[in-house]
C-alpha positions in Angstrom: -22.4 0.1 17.0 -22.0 4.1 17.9 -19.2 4.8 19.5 -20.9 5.7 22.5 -22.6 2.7 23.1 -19.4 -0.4 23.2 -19.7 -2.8 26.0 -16.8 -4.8 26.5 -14.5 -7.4 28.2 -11.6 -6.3 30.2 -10.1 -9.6 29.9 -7.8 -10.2 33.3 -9.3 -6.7 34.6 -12.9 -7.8 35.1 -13.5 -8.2 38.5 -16.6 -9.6 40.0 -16.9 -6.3 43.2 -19.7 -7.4 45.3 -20.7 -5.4 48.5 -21.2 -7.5 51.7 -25.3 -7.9 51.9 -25.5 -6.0 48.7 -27.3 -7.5 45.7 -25.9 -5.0 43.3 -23.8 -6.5 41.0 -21.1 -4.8 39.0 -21.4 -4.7 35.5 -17.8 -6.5 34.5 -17.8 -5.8 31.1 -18.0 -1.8 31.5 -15.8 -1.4 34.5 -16.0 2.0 36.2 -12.5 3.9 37.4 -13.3 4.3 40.8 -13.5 0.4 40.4 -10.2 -0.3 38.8 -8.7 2.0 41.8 -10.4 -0.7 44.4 -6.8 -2.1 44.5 -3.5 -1.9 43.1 -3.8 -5.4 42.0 -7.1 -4.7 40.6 -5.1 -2.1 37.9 -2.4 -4.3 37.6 -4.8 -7.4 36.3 -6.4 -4.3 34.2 -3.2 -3.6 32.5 -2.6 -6.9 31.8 -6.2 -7.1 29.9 -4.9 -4.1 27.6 -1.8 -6.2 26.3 -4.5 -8.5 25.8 -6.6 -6.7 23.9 -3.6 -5.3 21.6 -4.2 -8.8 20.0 -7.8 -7.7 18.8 -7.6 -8.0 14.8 -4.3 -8.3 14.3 -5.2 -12.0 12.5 -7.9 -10.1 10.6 -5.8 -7.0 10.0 -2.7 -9.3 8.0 -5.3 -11.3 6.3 -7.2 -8.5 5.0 -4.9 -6.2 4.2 -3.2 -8.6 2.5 -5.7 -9.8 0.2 -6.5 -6.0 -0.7 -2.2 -6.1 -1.2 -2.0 -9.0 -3.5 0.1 -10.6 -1.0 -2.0 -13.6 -0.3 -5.3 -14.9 -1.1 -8.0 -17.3 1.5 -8.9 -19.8 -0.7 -11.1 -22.1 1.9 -14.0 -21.9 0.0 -16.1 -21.5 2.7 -16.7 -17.7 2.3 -17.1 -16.2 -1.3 -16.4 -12.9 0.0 -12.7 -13.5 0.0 -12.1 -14.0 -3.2 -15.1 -11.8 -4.8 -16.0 -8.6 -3.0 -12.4 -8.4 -1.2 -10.3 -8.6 -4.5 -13.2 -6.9 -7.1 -16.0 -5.3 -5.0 -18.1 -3.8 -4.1 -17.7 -3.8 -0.6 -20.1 -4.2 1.9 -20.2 -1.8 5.0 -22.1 -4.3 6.6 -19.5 -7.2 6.1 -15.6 -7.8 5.7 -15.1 -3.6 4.2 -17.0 -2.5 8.0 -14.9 -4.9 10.1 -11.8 -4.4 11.7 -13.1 -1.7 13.9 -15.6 -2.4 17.0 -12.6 -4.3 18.7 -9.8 -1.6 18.8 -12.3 1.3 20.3 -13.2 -1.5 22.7 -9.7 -1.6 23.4 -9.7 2.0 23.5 -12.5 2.7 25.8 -10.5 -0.1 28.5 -7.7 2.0 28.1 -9.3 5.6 29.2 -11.0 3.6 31.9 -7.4 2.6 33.4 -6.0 6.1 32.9 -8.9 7.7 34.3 -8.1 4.8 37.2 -4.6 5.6 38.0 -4.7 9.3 39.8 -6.7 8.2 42.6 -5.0 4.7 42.9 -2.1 4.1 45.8 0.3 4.0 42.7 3.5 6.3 43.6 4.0 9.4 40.9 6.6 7.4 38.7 4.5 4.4 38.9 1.7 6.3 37.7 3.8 8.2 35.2 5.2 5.0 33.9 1.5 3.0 33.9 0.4 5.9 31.9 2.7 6.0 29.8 2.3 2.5 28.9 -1.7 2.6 28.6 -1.2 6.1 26.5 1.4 4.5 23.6 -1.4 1.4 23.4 -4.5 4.0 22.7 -2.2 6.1 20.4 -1.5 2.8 18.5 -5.7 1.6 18.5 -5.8 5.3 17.1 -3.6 4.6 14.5 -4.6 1.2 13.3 -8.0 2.4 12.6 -7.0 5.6 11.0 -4.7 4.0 8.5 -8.1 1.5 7.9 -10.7 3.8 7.1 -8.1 6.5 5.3 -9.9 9.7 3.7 -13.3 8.7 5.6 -11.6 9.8 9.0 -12.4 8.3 12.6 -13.8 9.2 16.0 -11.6 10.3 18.0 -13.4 11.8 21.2 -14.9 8.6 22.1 -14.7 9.0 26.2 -18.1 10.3 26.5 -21.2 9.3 28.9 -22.9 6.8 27.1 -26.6 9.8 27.2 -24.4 11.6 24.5 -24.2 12.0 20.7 -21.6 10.0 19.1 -18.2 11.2 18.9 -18.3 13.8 15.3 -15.4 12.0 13.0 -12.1 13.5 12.2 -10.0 14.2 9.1 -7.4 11.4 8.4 -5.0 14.1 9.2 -6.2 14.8 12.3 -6.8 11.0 13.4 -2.8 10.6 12.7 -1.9 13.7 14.0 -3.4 12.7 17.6 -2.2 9.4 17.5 1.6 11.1 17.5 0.6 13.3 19.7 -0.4 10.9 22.5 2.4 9.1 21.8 4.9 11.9 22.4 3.1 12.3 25.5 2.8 8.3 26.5 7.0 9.2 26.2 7.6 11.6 28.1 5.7 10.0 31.0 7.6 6.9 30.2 10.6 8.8 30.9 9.6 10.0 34.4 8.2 6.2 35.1 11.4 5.0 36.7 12.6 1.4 35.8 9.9 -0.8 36.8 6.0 -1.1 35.9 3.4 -1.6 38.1 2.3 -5.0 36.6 3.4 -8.0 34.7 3.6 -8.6 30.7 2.0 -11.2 28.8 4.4 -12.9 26.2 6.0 -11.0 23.1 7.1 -7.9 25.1 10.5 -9.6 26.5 13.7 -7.1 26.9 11.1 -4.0 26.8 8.9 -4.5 30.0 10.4 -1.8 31.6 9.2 2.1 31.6 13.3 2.8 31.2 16.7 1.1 31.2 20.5 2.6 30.7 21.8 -0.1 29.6 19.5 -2.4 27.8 15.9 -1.8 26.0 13.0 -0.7 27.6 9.4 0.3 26.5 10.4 4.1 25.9 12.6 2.6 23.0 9.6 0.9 21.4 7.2 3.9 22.1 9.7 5.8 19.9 9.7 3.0 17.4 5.8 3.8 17.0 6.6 6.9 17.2 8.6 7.0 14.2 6.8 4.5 11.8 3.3 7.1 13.1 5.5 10.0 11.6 6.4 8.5 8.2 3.2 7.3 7.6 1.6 11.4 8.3 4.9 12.6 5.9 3.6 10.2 3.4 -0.1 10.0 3.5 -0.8 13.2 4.6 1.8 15.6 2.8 3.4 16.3 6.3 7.0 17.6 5.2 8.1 18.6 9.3 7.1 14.8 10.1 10.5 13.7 8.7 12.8 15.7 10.9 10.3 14.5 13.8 10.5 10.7 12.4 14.3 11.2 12.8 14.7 12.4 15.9 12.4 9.7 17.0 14.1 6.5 15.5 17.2 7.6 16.9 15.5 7.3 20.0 14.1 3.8 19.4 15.9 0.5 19.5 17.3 0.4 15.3 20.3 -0.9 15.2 22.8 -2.6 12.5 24.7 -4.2 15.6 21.6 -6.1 16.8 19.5 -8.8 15.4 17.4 -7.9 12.8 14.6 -9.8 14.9 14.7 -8.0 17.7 11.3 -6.1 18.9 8.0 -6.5 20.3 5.7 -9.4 19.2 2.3 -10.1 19.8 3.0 -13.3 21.7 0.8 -16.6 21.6 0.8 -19.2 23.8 -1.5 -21.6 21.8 -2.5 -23.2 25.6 -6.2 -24.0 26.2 -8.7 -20.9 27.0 -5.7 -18.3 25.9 -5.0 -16.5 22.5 -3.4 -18.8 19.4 -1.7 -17.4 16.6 -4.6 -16.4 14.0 -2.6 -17.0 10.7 -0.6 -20.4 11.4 -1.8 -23.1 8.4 -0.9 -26.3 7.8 0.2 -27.2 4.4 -2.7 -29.5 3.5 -5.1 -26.4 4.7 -6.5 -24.3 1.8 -7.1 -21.3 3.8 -3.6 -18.9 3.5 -2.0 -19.0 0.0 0.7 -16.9 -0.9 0.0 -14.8 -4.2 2.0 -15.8 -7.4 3.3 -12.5 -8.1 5.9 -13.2 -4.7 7.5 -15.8 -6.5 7.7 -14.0 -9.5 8.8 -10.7 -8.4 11.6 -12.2 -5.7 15.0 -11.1 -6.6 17.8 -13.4 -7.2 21.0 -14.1 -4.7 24.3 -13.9 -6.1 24.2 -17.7 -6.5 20.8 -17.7 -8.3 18.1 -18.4 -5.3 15.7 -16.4 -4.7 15.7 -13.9 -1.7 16.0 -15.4 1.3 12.8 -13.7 3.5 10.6 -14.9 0.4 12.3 -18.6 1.0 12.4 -18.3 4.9 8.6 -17.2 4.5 6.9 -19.0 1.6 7.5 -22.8 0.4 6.1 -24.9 -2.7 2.7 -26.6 -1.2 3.2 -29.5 -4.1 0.2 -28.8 -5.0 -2.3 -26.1 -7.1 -5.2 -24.4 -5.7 -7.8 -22.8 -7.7 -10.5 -21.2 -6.5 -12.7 -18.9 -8.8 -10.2 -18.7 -11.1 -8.0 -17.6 -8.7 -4.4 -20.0 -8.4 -1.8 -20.0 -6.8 0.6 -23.9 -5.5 2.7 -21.2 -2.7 1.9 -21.4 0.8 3.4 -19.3 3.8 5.1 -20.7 6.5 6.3 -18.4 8.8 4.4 -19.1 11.9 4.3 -22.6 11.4 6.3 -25.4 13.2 10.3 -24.5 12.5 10.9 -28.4 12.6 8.8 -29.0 10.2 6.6 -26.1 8.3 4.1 -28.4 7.2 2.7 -28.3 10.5 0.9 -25.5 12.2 2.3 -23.8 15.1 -0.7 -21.7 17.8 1.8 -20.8 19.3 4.5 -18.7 16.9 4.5 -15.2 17.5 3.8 -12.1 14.6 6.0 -9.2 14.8 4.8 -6.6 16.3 8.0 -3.6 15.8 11.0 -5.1 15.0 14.4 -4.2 14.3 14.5 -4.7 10.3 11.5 -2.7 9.6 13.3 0.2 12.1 16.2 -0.1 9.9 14.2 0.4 6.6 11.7 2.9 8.6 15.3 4.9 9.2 16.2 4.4 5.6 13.0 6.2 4.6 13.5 8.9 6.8 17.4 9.3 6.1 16.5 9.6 2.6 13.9 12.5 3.1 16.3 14.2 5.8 18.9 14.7 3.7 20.8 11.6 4.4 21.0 10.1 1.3 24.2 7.2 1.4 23.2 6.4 4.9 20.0 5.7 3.8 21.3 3.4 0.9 23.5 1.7 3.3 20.3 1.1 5.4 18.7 -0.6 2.9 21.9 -2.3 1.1 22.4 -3.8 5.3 19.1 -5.5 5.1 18.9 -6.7 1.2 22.4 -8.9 2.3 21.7 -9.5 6.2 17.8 -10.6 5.5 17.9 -11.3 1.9 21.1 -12.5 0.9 21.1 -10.4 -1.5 23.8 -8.1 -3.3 23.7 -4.1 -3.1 20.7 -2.5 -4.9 22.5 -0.4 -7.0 21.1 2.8 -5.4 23.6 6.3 -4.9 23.0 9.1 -3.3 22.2 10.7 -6.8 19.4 8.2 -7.4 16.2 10.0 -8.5 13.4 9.7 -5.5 11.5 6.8 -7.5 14.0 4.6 -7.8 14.7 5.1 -4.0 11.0 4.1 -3.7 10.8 1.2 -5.8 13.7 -0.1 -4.0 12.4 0.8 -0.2 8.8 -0.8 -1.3 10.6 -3.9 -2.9 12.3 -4.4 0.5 9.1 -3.6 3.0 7.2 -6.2 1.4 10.0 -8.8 1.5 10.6 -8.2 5.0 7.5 -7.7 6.3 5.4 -10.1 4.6 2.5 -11.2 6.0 3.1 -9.5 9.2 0.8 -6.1 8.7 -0.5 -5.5 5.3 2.6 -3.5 4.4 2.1 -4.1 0.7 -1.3 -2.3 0.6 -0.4 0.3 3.3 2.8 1.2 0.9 1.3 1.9 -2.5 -1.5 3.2 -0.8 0.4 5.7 0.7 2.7 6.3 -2.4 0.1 6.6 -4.8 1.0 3.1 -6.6 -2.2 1.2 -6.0 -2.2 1.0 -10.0 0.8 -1.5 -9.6 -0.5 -4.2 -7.7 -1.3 -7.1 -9.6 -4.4 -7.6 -11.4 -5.8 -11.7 -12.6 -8.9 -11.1 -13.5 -11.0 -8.7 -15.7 -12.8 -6.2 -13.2 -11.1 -6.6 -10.3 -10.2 -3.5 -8.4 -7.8 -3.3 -5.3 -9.9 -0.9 -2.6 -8.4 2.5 -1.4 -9.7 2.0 1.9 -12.2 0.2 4.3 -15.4 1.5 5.0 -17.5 2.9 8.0 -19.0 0.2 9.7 -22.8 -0.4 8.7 -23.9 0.2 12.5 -22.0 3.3 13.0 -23.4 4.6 9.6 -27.3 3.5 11.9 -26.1 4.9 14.9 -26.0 8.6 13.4 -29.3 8.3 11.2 -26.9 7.6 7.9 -27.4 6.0 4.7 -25.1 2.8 4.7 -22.4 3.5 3.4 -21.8 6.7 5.0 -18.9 9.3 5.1 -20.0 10.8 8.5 
């Protein structure tokens, strides 16, 4: 579908606006701005239907980007695409290699309908500025997630168009990333002149952060600069941006990271698992053969002092008892991190996935500290999380260590401590140039470089599918 031509669901924004004796019926699912400005309840229900729609892929997003990452397989059987063209191609524009798109620009078009909203709306300035602010870091995060996805092949950007015009001409990579910080310098400084209270409510997973600012405690400017930051490293890295370091570091140290706090601490994308509301996409029973955990996790997890293995691969991934093989594929590891803490056999719709948190901050600052000329505090960094998260002992690491072992080291511990939460195994050697180390089982499999332009976007502009508009 163009990008000129979505239609979507507002979630707790639509509004059924009927006029006394009129018959004209608003269309709910492409609200207008002057009608999100009917009330200020009417924007605050529409704000609430952008947190919303920040759940939009994220299931699809971890399971994907982990089979491309060798961090898990879906052996259900039920779809041969998962373990044929996602693991050795080719990929299909028109199935799982175009997905992963249509619902974060639907996201995207709510959010420049809200903004758009809030200038004529009986908001005060810092309410406005801090609503702003809020919808501004969520489009500059939609931006992101789908440049990342679709890599050198670039994205639409320029998307808030009448829907009589041409689609929106794609941008460089670069450029994708380089708005997506851009807005979210500027969702901060709003943020910043938003006072200490929003204009609205939040749905679950944003606890400690649902306010514009705070003094004394956390607040959603602390998590834009979180964003921020992990935005910045990914340009330095992907895109060869050298100034994006000393940008990155002024922007962690804005951001909640802390060795004094709990390593769990962030924003989540929260699940209620209630009837008619959003569950948690990845939670599986053990006796489910949907989400297995790949064999090179076991195999690859180092060993605590007293001979286990790392503690986030034990916290996160158990013995199922059994085997599974599925075109040739095996693997008798399961994950269990959003199931029931009781007892991990069972599912749990309601566990929540990590959104930021703390421990990838501290190994986001590691990064930077290294490339800032920070060297033993960026060792420390990581040394704080192998014991506090994985029990383990020092790496080893000095401030003399050549810039590969840093890497191997900093990769070892993203993947341990943010398995199955974003893809970061595939998003890392992708953007370190080590796609040639993931692990290969079969003869002619590949791992893909990138996802591909949808199959209906390629139609939309009169291209050959698959297209590099």
């Amino acid at each position: 579908m163009a990008s000129t031509t979505r239609r979507i669901a507002v979630g707790g924004a639509a509004l059924l606006l009927l006029a006394c004796g009129d018959l004209d019926i608003t269309n709910t699912n492409a609200p207008t701005a002057d009608e999100l400005a009917a009330s200020r309840a009417t924007l605050a229900r529409a704000a609430i239907g952008i947190q919303t729609l920040a759940l939009n892929d994220v299931g699809t997003a971890i399971q994907f980007y982990g089979i491309y990452g060798r961090e898990g397989y879906n052996l259900l059987g039920n779809d041969p695409r998962e373990t044929n063209e996602q693991i050795s191609g080719p990929q299909d524009a028109a199935g799982r290699a175009g997905g992963h798109w249509l619902a974060q620009y639907q996201a995207i078009r709510t959010i420049n309908t809200y903004i758009a909203a809030l200038p004529s709306s009986s908001l005060s300035p810092a309410e406005q500025s801090a609503a702003s602010g809020f919808a501004k870091t969520m489009k500059a995060w939609h931006l992101y997630r789908l440049a990342v996805r679709s890599g050198s092949t670039g994205i639409p950007i320029d998307v808030d168009r009448p829907i009589s015009a041409e689609p929106a001409p794609f941008v460089s990579f670069d450029a994708a990333m380089t708005a997506a910080s851009d807005l979210m310098n500027e969702a901060y400084t709003e943020l910043q002149a938003g006072g200490t209270e929003f204009p609205f409510d939040f749905v679950p997973g944003y606890e400690g952060f649902d306010v514009p600012t705070n003094a004394t405690g956390t607040d959603f400017a602390e998590f834009n600069r979180g964003l921020a930051a992990k935005i910045l490293v990914m340009r330095a890295t992907f895109n060869g941006c050298t100034a994006c370091w000393a940008e990155a570091n002024t922007a962690i140290n804005a951001s909640f990271v802390s060795t004094a706090a709990p390593l769990d601490l962030g924003v989540y994308y929260g699940y209620t698992g209630a009837a008619n509301e959003a569950a948690n996409p990845m939670t599986d029973p053990l006796d489910s053969d949907q989400f297995w955990a790949h064999p090179s996790l076991r195999a690859d997890a180092q060993l605590q002092p007293g001979g286990a293995l790392d503690q986030r691969f034990l916290d996160k991934v158990i013995d199922a008892g059994r085997t599974r093989t599925l075109n040739t594929l095996s693997t008798s590891d399961k994950f269990i991190l959003y199931n029931d803490q009781a007892n991990p056999a069972d599912a749990d719709t309601d566990a929540d996935i990590p959104w930021l948190k703390n421990e990838e901050l501290i190994l986001l600052r590691a990064e930077i500290r290294w490339n800032t000329a920070q060297r033993a505090l960026a060792v420390a960094d990581i040394d704080f999380v192998r014991a506090q998260s994985g029990g383990l002992a020092p790496s080893g690491l000095t401030a003399a260590s050549s810039d590969a072992a840093f890497i191997d080291e900093l990769l070892y511990n993203r993947t341990y401590s943010l398995l199955w939460e974003q893809g970061a195994r595939w998003i890392d050697a992708r953007r370190y140039n080590r796609l040639g180390t993931l692990p290969i089982h079969r003869t002619g499999d590949v791992v893909h470089v990138e996802m591909l332009v949808p199959a209906a976007e390629c139609d939309a502009r009169g291209l050959t599918v698959p297209c590099d508009p």
